[in-house]
N, C-alpha and C positions, 0 to 999 in steps of 0.2 A: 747608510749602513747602520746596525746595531751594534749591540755588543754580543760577540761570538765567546761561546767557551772552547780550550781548548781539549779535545777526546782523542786520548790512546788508548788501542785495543790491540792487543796481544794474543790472537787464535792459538796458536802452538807452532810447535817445532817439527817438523816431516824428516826423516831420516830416505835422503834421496837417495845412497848406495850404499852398498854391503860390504866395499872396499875395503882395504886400510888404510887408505890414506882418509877416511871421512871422520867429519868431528867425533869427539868421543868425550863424554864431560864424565866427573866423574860423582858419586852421590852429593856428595858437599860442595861442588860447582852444581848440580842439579838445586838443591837449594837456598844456594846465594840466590840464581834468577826466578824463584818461585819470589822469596824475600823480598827482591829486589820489584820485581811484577807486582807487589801487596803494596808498596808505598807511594802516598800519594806525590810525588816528587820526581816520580819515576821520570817523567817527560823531560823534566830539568835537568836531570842527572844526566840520563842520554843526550842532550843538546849539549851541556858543558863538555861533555869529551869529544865530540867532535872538533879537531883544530884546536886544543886548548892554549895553545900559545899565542893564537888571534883573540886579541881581549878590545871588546868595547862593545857601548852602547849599540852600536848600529848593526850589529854581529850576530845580535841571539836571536832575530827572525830569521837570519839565512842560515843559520844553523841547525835552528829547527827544520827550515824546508830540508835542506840537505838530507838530515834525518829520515824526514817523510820516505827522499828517495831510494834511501839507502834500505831501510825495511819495507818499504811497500815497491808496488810494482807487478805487473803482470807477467805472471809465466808462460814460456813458448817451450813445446815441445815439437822436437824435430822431427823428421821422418824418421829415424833412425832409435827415436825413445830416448833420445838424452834430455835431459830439460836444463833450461836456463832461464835463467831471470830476466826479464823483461829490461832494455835498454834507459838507463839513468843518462837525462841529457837536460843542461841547466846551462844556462847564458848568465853570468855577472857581469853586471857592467858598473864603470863605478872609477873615481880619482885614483891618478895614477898613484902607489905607496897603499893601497888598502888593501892589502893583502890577498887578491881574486886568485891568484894561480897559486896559493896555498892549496 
């Protein structure tokens, strides 16, 4: 193995229905995540909230994978036109008390 860097890329946001029940941000939540997208720390930031009451060393690679799963992922559209986000499926294995079913 080498040494790998680590690359977040951020395409944009798709506005999937025309409901009301669908996100709605508002100018000033539009650019906290421009903001937030421009900072080189970005990665970190997003792995620290995931679970943030799980704290330790052994934590911030599976937190970042989690991460990965949670914003990436392949999209399935159905016969019917709905679409969904492709199935997040992850196996932790690990001593009893480390927090897996967090």
């Amino acid at each position: 193995g080498g040494v790998r860097t680590t690359y977040l890329r951020v395409v944009g946001m798709e506005k999937e229905s025309s409901t009301a029940d669908s996100a709605r941000f508002s100018p000033a939540e539009e650019e906290a995540f421009r903001r937030l997208s421009r900072r080189p720390d970005v990665y970190e930031i997003l792995q620290r909230s995931v679970a943030p009451a799980i704290q330790g060393s052994y934590t911030v690679d599976l937190k970042k994978a989690i991460l990965c799963l949670l914003m990436g992922g392949s999209r399935k559209r159905l016969p019917d036109g709905m679409r969904l986000r492709g199935d997040i499926n992850v196996l932790l294995l690990g001593d009893p008390s480390t927090a897996k079913s967090q």
